[in-house]
Residue frames as qw, qx, qy, qz and C-alpha x, y, z in Angstrom:
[[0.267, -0.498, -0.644, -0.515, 141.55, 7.57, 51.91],
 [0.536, -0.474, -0.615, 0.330, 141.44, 7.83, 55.20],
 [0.342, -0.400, -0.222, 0.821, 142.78, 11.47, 55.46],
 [0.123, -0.169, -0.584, -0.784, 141.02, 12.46, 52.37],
 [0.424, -0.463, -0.775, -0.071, 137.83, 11.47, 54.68],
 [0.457, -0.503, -0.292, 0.673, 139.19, 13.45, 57.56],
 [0.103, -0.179, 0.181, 0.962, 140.07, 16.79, 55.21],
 [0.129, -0.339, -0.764, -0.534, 136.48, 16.23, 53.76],
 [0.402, -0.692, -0.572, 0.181, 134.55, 16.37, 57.09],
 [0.376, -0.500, -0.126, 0.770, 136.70, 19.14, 58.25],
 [0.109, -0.131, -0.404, -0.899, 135.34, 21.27, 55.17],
 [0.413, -0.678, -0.507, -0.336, 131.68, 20.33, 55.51],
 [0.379, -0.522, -0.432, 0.630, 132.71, 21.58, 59.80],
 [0.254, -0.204, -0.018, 0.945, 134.06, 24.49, 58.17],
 [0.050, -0.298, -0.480, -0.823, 131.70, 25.19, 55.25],
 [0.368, -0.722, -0.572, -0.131, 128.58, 24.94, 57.97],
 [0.325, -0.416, -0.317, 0.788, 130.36, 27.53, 60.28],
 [0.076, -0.137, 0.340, 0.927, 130.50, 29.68, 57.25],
 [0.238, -0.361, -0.827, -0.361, 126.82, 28.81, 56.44],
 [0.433, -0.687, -0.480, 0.332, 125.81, 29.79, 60.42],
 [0.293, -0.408, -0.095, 0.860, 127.58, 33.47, 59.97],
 [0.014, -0.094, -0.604, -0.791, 126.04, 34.16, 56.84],
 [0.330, -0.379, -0.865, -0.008, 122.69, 33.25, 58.28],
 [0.308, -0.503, -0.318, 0.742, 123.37, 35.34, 61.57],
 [0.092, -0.403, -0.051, 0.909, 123.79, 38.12, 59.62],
 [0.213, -0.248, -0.602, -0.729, 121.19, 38.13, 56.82],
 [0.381, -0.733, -0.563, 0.011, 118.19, 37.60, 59.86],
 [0.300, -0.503, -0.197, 0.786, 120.30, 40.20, 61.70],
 [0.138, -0.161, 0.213, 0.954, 119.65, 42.47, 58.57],
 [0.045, -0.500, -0.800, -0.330, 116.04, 42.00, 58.64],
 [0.207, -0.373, 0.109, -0.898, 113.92, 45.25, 59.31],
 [0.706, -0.621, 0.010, -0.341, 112.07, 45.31, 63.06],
 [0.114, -0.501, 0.779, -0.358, 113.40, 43.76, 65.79],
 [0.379, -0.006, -0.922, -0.080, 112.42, 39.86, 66.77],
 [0.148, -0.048, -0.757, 0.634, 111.04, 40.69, 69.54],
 [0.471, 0.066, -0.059, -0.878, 108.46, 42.42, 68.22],
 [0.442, 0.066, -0.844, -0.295, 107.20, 38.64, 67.83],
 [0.265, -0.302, -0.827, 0.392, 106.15, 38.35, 71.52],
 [0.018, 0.289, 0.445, -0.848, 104.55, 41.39, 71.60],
 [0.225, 0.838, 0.488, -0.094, 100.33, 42.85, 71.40],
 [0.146, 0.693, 0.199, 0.677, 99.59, 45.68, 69.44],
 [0.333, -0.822, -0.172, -0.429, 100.04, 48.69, 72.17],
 [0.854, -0.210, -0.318, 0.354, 102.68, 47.40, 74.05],
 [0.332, -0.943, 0.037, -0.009, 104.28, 49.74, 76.51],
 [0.240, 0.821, -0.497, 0.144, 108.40, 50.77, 76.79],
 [0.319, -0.524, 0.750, -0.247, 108.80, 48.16, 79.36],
 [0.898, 0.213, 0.335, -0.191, 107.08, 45.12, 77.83],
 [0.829, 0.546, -0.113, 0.047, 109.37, 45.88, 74.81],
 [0.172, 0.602, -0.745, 0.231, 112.72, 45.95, 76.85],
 [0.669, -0.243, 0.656, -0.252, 111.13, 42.69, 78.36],
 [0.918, 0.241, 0.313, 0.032, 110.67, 40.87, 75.35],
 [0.372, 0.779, -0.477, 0.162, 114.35, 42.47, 73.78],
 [0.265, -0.696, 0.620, -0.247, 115.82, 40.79, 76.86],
 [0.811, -0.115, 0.536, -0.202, 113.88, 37.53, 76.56],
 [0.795, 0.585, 0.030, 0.158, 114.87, 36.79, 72.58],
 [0.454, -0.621, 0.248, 0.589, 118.68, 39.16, 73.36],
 [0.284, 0.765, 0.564, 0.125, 118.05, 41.57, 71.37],
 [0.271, -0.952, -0.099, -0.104, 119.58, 44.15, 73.54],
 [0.596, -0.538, 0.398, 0.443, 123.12, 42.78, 73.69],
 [0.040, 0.719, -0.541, -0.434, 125.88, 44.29, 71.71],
 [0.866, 0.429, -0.155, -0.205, 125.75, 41.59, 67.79],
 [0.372, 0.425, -0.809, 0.163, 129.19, 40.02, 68.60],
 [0.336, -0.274, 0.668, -0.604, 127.78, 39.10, 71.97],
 [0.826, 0.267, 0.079, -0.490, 124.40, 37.63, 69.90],
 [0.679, 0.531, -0.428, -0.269, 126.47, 35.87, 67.58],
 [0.216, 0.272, -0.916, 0.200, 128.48, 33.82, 70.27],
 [0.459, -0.141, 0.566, -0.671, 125.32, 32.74, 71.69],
 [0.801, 0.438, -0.029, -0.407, 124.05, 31.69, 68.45],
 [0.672, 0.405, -0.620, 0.017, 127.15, 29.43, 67.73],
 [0.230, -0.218, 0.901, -0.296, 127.64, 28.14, 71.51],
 [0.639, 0.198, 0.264, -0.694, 123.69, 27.19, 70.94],
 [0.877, 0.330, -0.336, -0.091, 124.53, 25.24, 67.53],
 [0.180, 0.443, -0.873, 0.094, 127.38, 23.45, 69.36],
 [0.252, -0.110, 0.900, -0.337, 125.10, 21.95, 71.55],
 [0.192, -0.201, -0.533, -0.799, 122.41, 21.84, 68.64],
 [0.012, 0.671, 0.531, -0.517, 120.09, 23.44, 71.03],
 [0.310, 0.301, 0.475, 0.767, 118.04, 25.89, 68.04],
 [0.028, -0.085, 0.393, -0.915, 116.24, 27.62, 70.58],
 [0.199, 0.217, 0.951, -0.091, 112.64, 28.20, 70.92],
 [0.028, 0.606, 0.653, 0.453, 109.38, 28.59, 69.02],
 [0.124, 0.077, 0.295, -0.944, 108.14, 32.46, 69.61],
 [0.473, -0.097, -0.529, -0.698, 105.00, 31.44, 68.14],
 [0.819, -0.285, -0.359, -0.345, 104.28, 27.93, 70.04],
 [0.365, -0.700, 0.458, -0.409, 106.94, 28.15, 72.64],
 [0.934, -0.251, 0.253, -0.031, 108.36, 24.68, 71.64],
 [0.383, -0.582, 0.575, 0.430, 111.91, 23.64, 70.93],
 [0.403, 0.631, -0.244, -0.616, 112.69, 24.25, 67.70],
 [0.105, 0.301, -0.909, -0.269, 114.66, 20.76, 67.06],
 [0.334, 0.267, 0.858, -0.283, 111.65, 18.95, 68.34],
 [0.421, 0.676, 0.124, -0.592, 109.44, 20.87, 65.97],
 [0.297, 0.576, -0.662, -0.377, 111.89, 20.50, 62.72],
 [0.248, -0.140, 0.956, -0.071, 111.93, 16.77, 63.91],
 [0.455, 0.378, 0.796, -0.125, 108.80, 16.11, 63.26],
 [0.420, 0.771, -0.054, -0.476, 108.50, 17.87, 60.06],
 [0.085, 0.610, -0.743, -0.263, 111.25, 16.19, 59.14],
 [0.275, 0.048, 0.958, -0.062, 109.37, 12.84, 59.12],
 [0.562, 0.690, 0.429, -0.153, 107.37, 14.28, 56.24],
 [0.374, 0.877, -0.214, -0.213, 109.57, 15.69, 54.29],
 [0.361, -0.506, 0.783, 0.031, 112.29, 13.01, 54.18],
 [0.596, 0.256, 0.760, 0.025, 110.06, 10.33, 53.17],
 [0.517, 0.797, 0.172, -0.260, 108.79, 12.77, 50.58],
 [0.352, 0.835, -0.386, -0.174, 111.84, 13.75, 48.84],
 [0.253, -0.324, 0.891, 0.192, 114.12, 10.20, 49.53],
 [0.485, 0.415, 0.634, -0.437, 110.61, 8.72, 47.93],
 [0.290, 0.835, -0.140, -0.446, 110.53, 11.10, 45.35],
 [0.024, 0.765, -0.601, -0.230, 114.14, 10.65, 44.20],
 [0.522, -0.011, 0.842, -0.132, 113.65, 6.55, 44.60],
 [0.639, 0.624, 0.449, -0.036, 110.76, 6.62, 41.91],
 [0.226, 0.878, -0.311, -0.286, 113.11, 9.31, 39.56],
 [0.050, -0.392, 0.896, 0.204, 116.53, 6.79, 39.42],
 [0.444, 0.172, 0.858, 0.195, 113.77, 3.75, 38.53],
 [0.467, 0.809, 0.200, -0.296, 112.39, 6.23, 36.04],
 [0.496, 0.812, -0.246, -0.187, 115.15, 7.57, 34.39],
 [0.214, -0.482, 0.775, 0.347, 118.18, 4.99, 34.58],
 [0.563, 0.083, 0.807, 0.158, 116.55, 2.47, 32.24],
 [0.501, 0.815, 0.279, -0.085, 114.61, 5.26, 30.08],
 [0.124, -0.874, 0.390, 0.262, 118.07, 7.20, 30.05],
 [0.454, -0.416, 0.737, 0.278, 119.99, 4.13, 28.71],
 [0.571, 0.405, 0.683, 0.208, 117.60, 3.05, 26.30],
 [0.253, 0.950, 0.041, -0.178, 117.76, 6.43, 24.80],
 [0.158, 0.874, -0.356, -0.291, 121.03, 6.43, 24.05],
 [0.525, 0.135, 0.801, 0.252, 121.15, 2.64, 23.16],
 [0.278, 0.535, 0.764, 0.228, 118.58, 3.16, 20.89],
 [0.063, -0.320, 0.192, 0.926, 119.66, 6.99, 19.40],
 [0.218, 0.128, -0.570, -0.782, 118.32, 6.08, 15.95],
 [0.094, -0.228, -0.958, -0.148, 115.04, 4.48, 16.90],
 [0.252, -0.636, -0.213, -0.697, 111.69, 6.71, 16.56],
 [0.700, -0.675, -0.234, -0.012, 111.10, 5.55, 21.01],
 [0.665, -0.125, -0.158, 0.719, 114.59, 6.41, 21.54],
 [0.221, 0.208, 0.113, 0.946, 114.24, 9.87, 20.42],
 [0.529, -0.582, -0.482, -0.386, 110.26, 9.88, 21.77],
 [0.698, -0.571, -0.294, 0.315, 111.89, 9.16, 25.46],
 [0.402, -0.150, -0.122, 0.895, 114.55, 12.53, 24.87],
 [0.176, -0.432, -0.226, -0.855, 111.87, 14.76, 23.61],
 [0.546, -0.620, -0.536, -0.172, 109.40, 13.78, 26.37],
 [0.685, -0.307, -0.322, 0.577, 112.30, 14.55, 29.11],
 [0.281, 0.241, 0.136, 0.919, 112.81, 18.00, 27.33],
 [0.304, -0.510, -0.305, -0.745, 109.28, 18.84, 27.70],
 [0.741, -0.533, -0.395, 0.109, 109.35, 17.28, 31.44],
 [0.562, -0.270, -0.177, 0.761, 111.99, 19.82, 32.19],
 [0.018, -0.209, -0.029, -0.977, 110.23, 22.88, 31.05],
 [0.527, -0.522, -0.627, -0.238, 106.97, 21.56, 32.51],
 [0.230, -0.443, 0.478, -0.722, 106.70, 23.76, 36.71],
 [0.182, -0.019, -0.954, 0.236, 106.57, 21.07, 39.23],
 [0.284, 0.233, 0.579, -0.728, 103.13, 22.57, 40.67],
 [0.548, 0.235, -0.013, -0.803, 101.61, 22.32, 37.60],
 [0.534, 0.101, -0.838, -0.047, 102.70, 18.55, 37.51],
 [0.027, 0.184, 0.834, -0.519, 101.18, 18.36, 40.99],
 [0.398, 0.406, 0.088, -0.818, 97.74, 20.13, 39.72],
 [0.564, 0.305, -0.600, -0.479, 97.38, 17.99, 36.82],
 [0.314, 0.119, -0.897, 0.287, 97.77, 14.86, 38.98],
 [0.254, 0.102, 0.533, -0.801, 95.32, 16.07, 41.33],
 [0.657, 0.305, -0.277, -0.632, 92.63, 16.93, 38.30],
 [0.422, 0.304, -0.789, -0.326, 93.49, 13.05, 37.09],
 [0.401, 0.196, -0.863, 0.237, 93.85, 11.13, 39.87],
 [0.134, -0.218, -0.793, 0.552, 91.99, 12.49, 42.85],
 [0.578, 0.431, 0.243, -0.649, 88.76, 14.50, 41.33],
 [0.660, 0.285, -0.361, -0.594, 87.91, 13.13, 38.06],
 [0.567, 0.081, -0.810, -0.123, 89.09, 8.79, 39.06],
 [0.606, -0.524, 0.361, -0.476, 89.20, 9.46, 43.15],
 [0.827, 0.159, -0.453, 0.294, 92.28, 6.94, 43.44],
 [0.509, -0.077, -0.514, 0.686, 94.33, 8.80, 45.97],
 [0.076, -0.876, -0.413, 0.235, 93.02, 11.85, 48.16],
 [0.323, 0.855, 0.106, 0.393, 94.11, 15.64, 46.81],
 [0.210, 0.605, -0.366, 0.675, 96.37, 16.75, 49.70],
 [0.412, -0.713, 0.295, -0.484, 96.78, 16.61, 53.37],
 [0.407, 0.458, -0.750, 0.252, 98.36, 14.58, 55.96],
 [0.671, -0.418, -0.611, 0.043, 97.38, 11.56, 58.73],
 [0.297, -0.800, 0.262, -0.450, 97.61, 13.51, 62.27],
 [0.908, -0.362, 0.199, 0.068, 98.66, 10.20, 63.82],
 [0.100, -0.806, 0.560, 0.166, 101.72, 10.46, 61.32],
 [0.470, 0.406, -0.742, -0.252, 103.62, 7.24, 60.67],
 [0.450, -0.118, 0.822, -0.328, 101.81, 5.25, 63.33],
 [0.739, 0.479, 0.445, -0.160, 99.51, 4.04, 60.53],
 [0.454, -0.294, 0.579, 0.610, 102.12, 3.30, 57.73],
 [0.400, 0.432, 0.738, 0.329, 99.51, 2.74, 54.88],
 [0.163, 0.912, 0.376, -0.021, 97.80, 6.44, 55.51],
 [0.258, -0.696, 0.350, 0.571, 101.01, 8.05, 55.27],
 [0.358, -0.057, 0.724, 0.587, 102.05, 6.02, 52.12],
 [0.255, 0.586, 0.620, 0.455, 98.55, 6.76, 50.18],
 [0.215, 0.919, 0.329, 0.026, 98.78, 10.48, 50.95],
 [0.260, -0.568, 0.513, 0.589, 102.35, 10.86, 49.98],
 [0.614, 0.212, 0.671, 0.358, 101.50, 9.10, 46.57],
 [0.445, 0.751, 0.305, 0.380, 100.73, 11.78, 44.33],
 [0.370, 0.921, -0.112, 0.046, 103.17, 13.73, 45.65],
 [0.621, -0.312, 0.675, 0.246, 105.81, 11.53, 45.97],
 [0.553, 0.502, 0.588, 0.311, 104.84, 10.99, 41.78],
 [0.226, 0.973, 0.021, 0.051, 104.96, 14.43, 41.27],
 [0.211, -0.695, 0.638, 0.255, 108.81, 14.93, 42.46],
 [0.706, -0.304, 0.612, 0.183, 109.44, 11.45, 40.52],
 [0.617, 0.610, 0.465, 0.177, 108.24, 12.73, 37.33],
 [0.059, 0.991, -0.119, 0.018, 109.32, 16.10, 37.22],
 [0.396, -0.689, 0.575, 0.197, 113.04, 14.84, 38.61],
 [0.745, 0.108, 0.645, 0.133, 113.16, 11.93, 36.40],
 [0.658, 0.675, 0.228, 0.243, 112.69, 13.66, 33.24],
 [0.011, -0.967, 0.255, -0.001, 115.43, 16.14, 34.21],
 [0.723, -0.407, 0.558, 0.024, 117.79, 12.74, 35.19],
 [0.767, 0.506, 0.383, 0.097, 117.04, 11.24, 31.85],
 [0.251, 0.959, -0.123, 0.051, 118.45, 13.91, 30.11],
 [0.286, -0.731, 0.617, -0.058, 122.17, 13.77, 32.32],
 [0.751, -0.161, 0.640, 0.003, 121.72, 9.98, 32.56],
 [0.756, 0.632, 0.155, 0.075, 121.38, 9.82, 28.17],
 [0.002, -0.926, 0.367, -0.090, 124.74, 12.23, 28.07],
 [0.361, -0.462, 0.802, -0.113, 127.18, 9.88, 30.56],
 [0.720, 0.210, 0.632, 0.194, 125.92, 6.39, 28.40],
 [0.646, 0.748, 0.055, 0.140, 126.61, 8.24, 24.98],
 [0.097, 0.740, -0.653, 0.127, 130.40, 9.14, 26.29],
 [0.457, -0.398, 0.791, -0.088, 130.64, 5.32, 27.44],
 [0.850, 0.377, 0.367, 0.044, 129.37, 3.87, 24.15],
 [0.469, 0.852, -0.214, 0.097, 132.16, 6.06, 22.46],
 [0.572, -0.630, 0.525, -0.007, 135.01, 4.65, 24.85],
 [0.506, 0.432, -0.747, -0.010, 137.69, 3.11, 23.55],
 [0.081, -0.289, 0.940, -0.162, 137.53, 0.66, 26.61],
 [0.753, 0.256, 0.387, -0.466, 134.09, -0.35, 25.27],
 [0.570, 0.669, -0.416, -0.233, 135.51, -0.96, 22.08],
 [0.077, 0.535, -0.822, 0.179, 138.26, -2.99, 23.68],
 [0.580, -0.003, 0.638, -0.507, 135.69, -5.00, 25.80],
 [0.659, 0.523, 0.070, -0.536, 133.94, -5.57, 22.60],
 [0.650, 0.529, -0.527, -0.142, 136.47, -6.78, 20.43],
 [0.231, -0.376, 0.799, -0.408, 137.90, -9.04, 23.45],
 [0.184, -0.180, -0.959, 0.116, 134.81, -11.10, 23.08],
 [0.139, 0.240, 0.632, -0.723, 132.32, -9.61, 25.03],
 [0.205, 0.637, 0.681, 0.299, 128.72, -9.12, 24.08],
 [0.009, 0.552, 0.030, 0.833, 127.67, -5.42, 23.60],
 [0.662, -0.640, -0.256, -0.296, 125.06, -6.09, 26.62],
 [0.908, -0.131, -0.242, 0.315, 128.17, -7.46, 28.49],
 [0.415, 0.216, -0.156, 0.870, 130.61, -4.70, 28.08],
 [0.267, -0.621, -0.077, -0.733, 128.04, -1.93, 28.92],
 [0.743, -0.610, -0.213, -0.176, 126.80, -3.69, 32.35],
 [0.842, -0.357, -0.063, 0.399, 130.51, -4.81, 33.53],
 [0.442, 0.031, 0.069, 0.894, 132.74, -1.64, 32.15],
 [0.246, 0.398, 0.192, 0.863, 130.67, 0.70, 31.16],
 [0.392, -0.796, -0.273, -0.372, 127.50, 1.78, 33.58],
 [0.615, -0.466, -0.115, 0.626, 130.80, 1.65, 36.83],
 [0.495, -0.173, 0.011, 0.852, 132.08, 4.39, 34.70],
 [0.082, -0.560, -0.659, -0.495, 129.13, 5.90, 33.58],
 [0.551, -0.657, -0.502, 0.111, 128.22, 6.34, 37.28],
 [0.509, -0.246, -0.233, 0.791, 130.56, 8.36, 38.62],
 [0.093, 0.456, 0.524, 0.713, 128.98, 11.39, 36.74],
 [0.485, -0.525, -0.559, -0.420, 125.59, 10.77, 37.79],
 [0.598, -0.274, -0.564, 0.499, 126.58, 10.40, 41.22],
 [0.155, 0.094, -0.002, 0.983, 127.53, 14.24, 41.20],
 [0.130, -0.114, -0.082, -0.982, 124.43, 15.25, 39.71],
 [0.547, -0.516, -0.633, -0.183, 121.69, 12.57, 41.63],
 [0.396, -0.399, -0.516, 0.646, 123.37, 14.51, 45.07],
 [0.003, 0.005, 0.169, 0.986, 122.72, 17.79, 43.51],
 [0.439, -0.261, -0.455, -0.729, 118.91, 16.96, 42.52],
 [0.546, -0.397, -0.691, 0.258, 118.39, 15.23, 46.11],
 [0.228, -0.330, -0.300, 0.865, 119.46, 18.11, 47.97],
 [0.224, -0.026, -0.347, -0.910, 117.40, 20.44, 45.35],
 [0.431, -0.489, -0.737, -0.178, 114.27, 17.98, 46.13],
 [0.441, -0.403, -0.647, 0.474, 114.71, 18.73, 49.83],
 [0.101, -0.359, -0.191, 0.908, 115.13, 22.36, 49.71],
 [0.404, -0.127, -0.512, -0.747, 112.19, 22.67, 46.37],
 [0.199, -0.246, -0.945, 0.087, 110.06, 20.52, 48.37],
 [0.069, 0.313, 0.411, -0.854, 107.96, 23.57, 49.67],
 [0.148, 0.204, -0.505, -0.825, 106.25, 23.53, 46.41],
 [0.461, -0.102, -0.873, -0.127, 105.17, 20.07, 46.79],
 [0.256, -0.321, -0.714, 0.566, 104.21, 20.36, 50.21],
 [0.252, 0.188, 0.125, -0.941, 102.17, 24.00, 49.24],
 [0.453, 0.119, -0.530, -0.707, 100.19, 22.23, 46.58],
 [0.577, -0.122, -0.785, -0.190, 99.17, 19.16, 48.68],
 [0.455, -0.735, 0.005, -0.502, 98.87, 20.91, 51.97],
 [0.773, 0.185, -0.479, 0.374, 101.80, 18.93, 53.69],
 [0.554, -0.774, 0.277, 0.135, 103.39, 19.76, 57.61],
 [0.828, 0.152, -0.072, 0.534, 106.66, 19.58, 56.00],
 [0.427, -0.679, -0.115, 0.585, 109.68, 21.49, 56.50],
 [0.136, 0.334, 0.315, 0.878, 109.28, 23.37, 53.34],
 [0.258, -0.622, -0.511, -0.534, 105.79, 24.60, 55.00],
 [0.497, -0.721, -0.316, 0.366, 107.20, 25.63, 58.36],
 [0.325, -0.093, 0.213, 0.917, 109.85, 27.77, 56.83],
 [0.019, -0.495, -0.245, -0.833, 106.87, 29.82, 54.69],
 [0.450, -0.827, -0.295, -0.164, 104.17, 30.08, 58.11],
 [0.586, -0.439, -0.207, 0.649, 107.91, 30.83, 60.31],
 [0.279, 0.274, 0.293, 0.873, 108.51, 33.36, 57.65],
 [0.220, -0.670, -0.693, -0.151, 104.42, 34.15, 58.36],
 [0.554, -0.766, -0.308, -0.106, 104.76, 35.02, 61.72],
 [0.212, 0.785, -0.383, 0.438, 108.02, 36.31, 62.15],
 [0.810, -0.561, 0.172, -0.014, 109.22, 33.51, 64.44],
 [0.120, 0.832, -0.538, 0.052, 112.65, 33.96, 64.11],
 [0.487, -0.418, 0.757, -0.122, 114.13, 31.35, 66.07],
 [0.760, 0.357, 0.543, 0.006, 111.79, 28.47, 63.55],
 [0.357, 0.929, -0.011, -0.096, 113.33, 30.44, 60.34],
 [0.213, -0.809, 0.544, -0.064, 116.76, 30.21, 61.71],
 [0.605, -0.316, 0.705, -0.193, 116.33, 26.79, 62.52],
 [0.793, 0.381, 0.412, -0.238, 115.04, 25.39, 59.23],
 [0.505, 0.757, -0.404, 0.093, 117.98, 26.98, 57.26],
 [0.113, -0.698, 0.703, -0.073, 120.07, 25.86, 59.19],
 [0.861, 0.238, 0.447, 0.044, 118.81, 21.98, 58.85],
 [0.829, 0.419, 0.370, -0.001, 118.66, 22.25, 55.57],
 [0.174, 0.858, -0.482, 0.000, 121.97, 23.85, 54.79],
 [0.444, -0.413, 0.774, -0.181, 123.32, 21.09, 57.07],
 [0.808, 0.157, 0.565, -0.050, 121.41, 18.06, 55.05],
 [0.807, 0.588, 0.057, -0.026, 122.60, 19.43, 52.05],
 [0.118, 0.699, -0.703, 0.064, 126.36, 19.87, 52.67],
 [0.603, -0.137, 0.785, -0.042, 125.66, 15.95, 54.00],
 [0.859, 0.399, 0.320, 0.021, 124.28, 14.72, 50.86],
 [0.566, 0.755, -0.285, 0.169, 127.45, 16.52, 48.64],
 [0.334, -0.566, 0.751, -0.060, 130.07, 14.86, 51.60],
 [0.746, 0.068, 0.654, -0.107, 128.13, 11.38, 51.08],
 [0.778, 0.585, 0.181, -0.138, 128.18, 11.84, 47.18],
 [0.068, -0.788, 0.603, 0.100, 131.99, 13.16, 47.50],
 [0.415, -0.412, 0.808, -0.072, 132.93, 9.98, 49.28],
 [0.843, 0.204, 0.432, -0.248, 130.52, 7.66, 46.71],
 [0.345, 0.860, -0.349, -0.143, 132.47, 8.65, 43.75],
 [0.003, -0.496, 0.854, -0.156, 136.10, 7.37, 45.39],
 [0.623, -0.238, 0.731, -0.144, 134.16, 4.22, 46.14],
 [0.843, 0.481, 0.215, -0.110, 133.37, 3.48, 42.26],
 [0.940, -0.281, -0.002, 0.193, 135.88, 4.53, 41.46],
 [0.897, -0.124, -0.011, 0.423, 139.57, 3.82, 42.10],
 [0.486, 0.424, 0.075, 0.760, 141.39, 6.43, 40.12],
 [0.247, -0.737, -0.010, -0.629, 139.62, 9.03, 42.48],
 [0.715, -0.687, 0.090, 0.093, 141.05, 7.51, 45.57],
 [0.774, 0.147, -0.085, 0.610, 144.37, 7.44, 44.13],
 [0.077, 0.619, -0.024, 0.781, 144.17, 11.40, 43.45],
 [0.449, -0.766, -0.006, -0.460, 143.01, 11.68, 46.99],
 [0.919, -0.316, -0.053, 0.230, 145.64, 9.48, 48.24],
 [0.606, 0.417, -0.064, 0.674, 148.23, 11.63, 46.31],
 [0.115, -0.756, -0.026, -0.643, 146.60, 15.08, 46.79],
 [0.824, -0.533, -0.187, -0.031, 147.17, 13.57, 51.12],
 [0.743, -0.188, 0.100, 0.635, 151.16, 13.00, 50.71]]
């Protein structure tokens, strides 16, 4: 397991290298130069070989590109052309709105849809069973903004329960204003994701009520309630696992949506004003995060798998020798 751990990491190394070159060159193939970022309208021949020199601009693209990977070694992501402040420090603190949002999000989804998901496919032939898959259907063709919009209308102009959008400036020193103006959209991701869960989560309990080791369980003694909790939701899981790392990572990187409609400092809403203002360096820096959090969440979901189970650490014990 151990080397299976080791060959795992050493992909997510690799797959982010391969992530950082791709990068490089797709900003590298953007029309103007960066540099144009520092500079006034009217700028003279020497201003612009001063601000080519200050961004390096002017050196030969192999030369760029080892600067740009010594830089990520020491994740140093350079600096804001815009506000002239280090980019990680920046991302950081974006990141303490978006995090909460989308781990938040994803929290309220799994207590949405594992129990709605199971009772669906307990309860196939019952008129609420089949009520709770049609609802999910129409929650999955339903655009997350207009599930944030609707929420708004409900909640914060027509009852004035939570506020319509924006964010404490103090941040998380005051725990409570953070938490009541994440709430409707923290509810938006949990609804929208949830009904998309439901769906997956109905699927993986209708192949473990057909199991022959449910059967077995069953005829052994057990109660139906029994077999399903101790045999069947372990294997059930493994699935889900897959596709709750998939819709996490999708939260994080969809989160701009959420974060346009409610008027959020996340890091879905630096990426569109970096985009804005052509501040390279912020642009750079935000893909590259969030490339990086999502290869982590598909290592961490890899490795959750092999801990449910067993039969997947074996294969990775073989696939080792």
């Amino acid at each position: 397991m151990l080397a299976y751990i080791l060959r795992r990491f050493a992909i997510l190394i690799l797959s982010l290298l391969i992530a950082a070159v791709v990068l490089f060159v797709l900003l590298r193939l953007l029309p103007g130069d960066p540099a144009n970022a520092l500079l006034s309208v009217g700028a003279d021949q020497q201003q612009i070989e001063a601000a080519r020199e200050q961004v390096g601009s002017n050196l030969p693209l192999w030369e760029q590109f080892l600067r740009f990977v010594a830089s990520l070694a020491r994740f140093d992501l350079g600096t804001s052309f815009v506000s002239g402040k280090p980019v990680v420090e920046e991302i950081a603190t974006r990141l303490t709105v978006t995090v909460p949002l989308a781990l938040l999000g994803f929290a309220l989804a799994v207590a949405i849809a594992v129990p709605l998901g199971i009772l669906s496919a307990v309860k196939v032939n019952r008129w609420y069973g089949a009520a709770i898959s049609t609802v999910s259907q129409l929650g999955i063709a339903i655009p997350v903004f207009w599930v944030g919009i609707l929420l708004v209308t409900v909640f914060a102009v027509n009852l004035r329960l939570f506020p319509s959008g924006g964010y404490p400036r103090r941040g998380w020193q005051n725990e409570g204003q953070v938490l009541y103006a994440l709430a409707l959209p923290v509810l938006t991701i949990g609804l929208v994701m949830a009904a998309s869960l439901i769906r997956y989560i109905r699927s993986a309990t209708q192949d473990v009520l057909g199991s022959d080791y449910l059967r077995t369980a069953r005829a052994l003694g057990a109660s139906f309630s029994q077999a399903l909790i101790r045999h069947g939701i372990r294997n059930g899981a493994v699935p889900i696992v897959s596709i709750l790392g998939i819709e996490l990572a999708t939260t994080l990187l969809g989160a701009v949506v959420v974060e346009r409609v409610f008027a959020l400092p996340g890091l879905g809403s630096m990426l569109l004003l970096a985009i804005e203002q052509r501040d390279y360096p912020n642009v750079q820096g935000v893909l590259f995060i969030s490339t990086l959090l999502v290869l982590l969440i598909g290592f961490a979901a890899d490795l959750l798998q092999r801990v449910i189970d067993p039969r997947l650490r074996e294969r990775a014990t073989g696939a080792a020798t």
